[in-house]
C-alpha positions, -999 to +999 in steps of 0.1 A: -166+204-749-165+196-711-144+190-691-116+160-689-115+137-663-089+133-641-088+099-625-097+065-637-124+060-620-161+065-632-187+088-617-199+076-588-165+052-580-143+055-552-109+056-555-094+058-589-057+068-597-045+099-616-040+088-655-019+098-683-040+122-712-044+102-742-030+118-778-064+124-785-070+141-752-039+163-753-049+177-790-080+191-769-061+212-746-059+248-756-060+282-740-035+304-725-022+343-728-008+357-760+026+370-737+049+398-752+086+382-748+121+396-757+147+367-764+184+376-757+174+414-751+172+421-788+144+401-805+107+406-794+076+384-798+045+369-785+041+336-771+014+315-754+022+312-718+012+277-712+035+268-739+063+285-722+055+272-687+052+236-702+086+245-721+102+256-687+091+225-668+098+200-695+138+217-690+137+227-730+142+260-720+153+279-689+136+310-674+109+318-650+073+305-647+049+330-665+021+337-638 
């Protein structure tokens, strides 16, 4: 699986402006870090940090940016 592009345009085009991912395109992003969390200084888990950044930036939850 390659890459995805970024722009609209086609190889070789100039110009092109930055597009939304398709559904289909978003069900091929995976990855990240299995993170070890603690939730309200009790509970413990593990999480996948680009979940929790995405999380953070949508404003579902508050917190810091895992790095």
């Amino acid at each position: 699986m390659g890459d995805l592009p970024v722009t609209t345009k086609q190889k070789g085009e100039e110009g092109g402006a930055i597009r939304s991912l398709s559904r289909e395109e978003l069900h091929e992003i995976w990855g990240g870090r299995s993170v070890a969390v603690t939730v309200d200084g009790t509970s413990t888990g593990t999480v996948d940090d680009f979940g929790i950044n995405m999380a953070i930036f949508e404003g579902r939850i508050k917190g810091s940016y895992i790095l």
